[in-house]
C-alpha distance (Angstrom), angle and dihedral (degrees) to the residues before:
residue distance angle dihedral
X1 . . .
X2 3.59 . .
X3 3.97 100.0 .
X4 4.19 97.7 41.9
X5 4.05 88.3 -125.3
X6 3.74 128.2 132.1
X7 3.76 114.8 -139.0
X8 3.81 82.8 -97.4
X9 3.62 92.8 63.3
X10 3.97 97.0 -110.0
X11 3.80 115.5 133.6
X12 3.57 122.5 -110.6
X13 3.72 117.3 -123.1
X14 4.04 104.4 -109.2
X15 3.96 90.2 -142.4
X16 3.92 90.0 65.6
X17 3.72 102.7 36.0
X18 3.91 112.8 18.4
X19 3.74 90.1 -137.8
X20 3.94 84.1 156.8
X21 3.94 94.2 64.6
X22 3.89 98.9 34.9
X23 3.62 90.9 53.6
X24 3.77 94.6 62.9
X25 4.19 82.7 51.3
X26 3.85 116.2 112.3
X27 3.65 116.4 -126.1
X28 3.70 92.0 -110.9
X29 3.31 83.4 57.4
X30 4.17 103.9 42.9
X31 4.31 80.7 52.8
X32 4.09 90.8 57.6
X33 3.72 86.9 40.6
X34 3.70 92.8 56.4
X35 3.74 98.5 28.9
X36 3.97 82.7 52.2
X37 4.30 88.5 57.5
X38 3.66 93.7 49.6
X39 3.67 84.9 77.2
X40 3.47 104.7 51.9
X41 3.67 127.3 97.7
X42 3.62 126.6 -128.6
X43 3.93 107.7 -98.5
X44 4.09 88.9 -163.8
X45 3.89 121.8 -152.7
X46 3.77 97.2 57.6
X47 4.12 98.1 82.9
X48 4.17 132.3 80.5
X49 3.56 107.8 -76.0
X50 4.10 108.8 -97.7
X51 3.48 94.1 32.2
């Protein structure tokens, strides 16, 4: 999340995850991000197909 790399070591594209923002985050603030996702719904449609 904070580093834009998969467990296998390949880099995230920054323009689907912004790995480049989040990783300047705090952890305060990385635990109110993810707290904060918990509660929303799935809006369906929007994600590869199969997944």
């Amino acid at each position: 999340m904070r580093q834009g790399r998969r467990p296998d070591g390949t880099i995230v594209d920054p323009n689907k995850m912004p790995w480049v923002r989040s990783g300047k985050m705090t952890d305060e603030e990385m635990r109110a991000t993810w707290m904060y996702r918990g509660t929303l719904r799935a809006q369906g449609g929007g994600g590869p197909a199969g997944r």
